[in-house]
C-alpha positions in Angstrom: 24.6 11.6 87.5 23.8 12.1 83.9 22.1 8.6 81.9 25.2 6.7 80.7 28.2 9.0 81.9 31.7 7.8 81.9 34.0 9.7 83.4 37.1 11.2 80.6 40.0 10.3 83.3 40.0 8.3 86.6 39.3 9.5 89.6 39.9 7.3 92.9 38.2 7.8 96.5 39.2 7.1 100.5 37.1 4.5 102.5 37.7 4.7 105.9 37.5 1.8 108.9 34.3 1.3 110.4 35.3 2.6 113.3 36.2 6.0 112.3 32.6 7.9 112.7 34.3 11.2 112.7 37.6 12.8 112.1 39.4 16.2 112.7 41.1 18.5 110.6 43.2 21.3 112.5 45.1 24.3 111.3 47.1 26.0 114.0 49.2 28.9 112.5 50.9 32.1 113.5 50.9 35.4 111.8 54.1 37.8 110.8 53.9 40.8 109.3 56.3 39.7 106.8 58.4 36.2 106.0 61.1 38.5 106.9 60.0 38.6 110.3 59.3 34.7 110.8 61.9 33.8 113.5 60.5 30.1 113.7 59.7 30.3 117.3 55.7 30.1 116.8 55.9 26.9 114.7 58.6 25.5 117.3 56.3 26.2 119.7 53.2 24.7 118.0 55.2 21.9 116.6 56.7 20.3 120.4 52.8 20.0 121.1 53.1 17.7 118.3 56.1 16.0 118.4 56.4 12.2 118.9 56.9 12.7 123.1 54.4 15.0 123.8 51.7 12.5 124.4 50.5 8.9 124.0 50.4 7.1 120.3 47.2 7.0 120.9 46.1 10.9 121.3 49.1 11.6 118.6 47.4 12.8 115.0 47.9 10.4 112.6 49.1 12.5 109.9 50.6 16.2 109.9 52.6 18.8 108.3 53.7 22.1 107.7 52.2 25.0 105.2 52.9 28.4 104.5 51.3 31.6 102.9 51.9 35.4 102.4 48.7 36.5 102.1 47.3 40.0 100.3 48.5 42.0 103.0 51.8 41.1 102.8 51.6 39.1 105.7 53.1 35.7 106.5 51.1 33.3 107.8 52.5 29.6 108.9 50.6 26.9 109.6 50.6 23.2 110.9 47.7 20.8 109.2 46.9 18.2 111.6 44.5 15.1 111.3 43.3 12.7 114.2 41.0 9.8 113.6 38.2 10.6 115.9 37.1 13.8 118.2 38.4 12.0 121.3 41.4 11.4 120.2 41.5 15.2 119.4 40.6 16.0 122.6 43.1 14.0 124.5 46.0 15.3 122.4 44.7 18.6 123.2 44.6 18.1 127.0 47.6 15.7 127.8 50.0 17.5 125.0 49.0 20.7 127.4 48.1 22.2 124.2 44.5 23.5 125.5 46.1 25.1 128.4 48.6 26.8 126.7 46.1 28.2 124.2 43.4 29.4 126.6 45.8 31.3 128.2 47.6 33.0 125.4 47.3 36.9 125.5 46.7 39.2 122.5 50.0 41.4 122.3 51.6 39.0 124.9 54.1 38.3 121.9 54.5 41.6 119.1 56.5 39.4 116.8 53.4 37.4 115.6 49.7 36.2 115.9 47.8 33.2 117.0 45.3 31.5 114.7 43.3 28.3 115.2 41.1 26.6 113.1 39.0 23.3 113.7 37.1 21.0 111.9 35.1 18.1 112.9 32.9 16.8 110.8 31.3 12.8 110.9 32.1 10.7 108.2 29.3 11.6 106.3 29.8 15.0 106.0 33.0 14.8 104.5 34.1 13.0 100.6 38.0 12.9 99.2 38.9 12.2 95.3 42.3 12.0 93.9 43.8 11.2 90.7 46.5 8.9 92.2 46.9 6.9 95.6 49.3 8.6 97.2 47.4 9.9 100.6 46.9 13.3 101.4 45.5 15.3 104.3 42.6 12.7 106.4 43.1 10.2 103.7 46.3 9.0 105.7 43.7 7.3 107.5 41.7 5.7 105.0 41.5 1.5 105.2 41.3 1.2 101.2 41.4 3.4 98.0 37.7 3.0 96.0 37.6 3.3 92.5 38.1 4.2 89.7 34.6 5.9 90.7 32.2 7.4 88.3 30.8 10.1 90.8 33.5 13.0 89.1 33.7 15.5 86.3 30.0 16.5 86.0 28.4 19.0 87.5 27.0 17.7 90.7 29.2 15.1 91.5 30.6 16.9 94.7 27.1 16.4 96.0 26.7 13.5 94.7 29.6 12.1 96.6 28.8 12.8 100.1 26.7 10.7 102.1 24.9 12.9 103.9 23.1 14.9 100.8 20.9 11.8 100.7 18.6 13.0 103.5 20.0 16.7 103.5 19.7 19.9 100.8 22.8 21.5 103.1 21.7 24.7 102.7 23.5 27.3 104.4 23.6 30.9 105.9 24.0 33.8 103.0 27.2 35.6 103.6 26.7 38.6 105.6 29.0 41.2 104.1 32.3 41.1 101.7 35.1 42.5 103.9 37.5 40.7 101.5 40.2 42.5 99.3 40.7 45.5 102.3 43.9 47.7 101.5 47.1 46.7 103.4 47.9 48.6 106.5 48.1 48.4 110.2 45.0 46.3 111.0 46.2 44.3 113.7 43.8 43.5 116.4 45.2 43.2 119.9 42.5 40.9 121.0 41.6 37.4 121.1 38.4 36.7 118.7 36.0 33.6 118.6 34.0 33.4 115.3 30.9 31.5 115.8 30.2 28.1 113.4 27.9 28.6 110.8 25.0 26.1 109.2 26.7 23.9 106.6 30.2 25.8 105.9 31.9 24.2 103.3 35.6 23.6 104.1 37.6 22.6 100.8 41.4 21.7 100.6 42.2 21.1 96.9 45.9 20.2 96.4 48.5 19.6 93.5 51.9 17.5 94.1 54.1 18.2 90.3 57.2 16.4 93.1 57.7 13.4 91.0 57.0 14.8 87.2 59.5 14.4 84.2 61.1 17.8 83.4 58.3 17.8 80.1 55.4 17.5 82.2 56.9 20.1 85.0 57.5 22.6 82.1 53.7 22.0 81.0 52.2 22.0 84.5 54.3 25.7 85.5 53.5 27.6 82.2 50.1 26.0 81.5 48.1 24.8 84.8 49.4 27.0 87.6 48.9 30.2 86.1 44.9 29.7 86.0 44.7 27.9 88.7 47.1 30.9 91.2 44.9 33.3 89.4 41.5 31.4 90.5 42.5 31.4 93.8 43.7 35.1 94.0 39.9 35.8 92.9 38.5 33.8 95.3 41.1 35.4 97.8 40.0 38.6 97.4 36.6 39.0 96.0 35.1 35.3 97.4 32.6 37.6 98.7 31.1 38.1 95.1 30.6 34.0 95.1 30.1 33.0 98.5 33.6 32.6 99.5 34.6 34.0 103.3 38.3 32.7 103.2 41.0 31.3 100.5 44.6 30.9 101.3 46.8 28.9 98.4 49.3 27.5 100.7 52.8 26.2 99.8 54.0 22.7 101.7 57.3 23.4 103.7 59.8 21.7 104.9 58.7 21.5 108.8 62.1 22.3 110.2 63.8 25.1 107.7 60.4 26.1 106.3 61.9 26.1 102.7 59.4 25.4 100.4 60.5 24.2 96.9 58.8 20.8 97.6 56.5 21.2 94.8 53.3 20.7 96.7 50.3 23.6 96.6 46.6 23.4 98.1 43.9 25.9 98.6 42.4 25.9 101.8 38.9 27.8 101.2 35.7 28.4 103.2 32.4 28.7 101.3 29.3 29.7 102.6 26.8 26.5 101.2 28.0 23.8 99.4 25.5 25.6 96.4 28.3 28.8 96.0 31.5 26.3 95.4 28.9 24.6 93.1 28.1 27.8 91.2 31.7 29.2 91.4 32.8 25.9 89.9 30.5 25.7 87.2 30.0 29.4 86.1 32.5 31.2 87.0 35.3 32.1 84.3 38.3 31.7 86.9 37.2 27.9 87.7 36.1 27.4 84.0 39.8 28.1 83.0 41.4 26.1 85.6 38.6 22.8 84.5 39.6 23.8 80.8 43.6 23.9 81.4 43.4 20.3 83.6 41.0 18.8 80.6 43.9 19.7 78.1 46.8 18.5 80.3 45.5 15.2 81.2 44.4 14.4 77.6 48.0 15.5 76.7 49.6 13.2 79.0 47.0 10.3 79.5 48.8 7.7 81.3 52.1 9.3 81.4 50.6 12.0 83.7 52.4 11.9 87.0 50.8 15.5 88.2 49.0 14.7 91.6 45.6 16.0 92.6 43.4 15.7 95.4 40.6 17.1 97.3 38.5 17.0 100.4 35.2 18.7 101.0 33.5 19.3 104.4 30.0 20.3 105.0 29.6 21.3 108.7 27.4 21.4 111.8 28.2 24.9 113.6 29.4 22.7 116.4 31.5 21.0 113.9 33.3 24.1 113.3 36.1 26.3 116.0 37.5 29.3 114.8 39.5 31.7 117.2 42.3 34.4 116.4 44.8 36.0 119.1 46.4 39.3 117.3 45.7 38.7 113.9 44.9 41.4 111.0 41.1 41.7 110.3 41.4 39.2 107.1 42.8 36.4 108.5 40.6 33.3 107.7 36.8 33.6 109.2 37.7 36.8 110.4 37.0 38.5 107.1 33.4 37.2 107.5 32.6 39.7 110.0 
């Protein structure tokens, strides 16, 4: 932290219960070939694993809901975002909801309509830091046992780092990206085949969000035509040349509504896979796409000062390669950790 440094705006952080060493972040999607062809039957499947029934309070997540994408191929991908407050808990869920059982024995092709993707994060609490502007909970901090702040740990460069526990004793170096298969044409790339991408040292997981739901028709006029066009733009870079910067997956999801799938909630996030904490740290201090994004925000919040109602959060994992499960059933070659190979 520079000598002196005050923050220009508040930022606020999660503190979770002593008890809570760990947590787990899970994205189980399906894949269409087009929104067109999203007959709702994957997510109703995915989702009565989930529902209220399926298994004890106990092994239930504590928090979960419902995103969607179509990503640069043209292909729809929709996903639940799930959050349980320790691996066991996790592990029950997936054994007494039947959902392990179910998924090991899913075939590639066994359904034409779609895809299977699941990813898994598990990191300790340590490994893992939130900030948001406001303290409405998102994503694992619906399990925090108090909000922390205003903190001074935000805005310079470094902060990230700063932030998480586990930098203390560790540089978190991690594994150079092996090849940039990002930003392929579109086309028939299916692959009939279930896949298993092994974890890497110290992936960086990032979900950044923005919730405009409860903004003043001003502000929601400002937010559309002057901070979402940098910011969709970022993430379309990141999308399809991350390779360039050390980015193996981005998807800019949309929050929908978990029954019709309608979106129009107002609610975005980028879910994005870096390959060392050091690349989203370079990307976000050099690179022109995050530069404009930082530059936009600085100028709406000083704009608005307290009148802002714009919601932002994110959470940053560093992970263990055993931290980390990634595994596709019939999914185009870009999907997610795929595009690392």
């Amino acid at each position: 932290m520079p000598p002196n440094f005050k923050p220009a705006f508040d930022l606020y952080t999660s503190r979770f219960p002593k008890e809570i060493k760990d947590v787990v972040m899970a994205v189980i999607g399906a894949q269409y070939p087009s929104a067109e062809t999203n007959d709702g039957k994957a997510l109703k499947t995915i989702s009565s694993f989930l529902a209220p029934g399926a298994v004890d309070p106990d092994s239930c997540p504590a928090f979960h809901e419902v995103a969607a994408v179509v990503d640069n191929r043209g292909f729809y991908n929709i996903a639940v975002l799930a959050y349980w407050p320790s691996t066991l808990a996790y592990e029950n869920w997936s054994t007494k909801s039947g959902f392990r059982k179910w998924w090991a024995e899913a075939k590639p092709g066994e359904n034409p309509r779609h895809g299977w993707f699941l990813e898994v994060f598990l990191p300790t609490v340590d490994r893992l830091e939130t900030v948001f502007t406001t303290a409405v909970p998102e994503g694992a901090s619906h399990m925090r046992e108090r909000v922390s702040g205003p903190i001074r740990e935000h805005v310079y460069w470094g902060s990230m780092r700063d932030r998480l526990p586990v930098s203390q004793t560790d540089e978190l170096l991690g594994e150079a990206t092996k090849s940039d298969t990002m930003g392929l044409p579109n086309g028939d790339s299916d692959l009939l085949q279930r896949i298993r991408i092994p974890g890497r040292k110290n992936l960086v997981v990032i979900r950044s969000g923005q919730d405009w739901s409860a903004a003043l028709q001003e502000e929601r006029l400002l937010y559309v035509n002057s901070m979402q066009p940098p910011l969709v733009k970022g993430m379309d870079y990141l999308r399809d040349y991350g390779g360039e910067v050390g980015c193996l997956s981005c998807r800019f999801m949309e929050i929908v509504d978990p029954i019709t799938v309608e979106g129009g909630k107002d609610r975005t996030f980028a879910l994005a896979y870096f390959d060392d904490l050091a690349s989203l740290e370079q990307w976000s201090k050099e690179h022109r796409t995050h530069l404009a994004i930082f530059g936009e925000f600085a100028k709406y919040a000083k704009s608005l000062g307290d009148k802002m109602s714009l919601s932002l959060f994110h959470e940053v994992l560093v992970l263990e390669p055993e931290q980390q499960v990634f595994e596709y059933i019939g999914c185009h070659r870009g999907t997610g950790m795929l595009g690392s190979l």
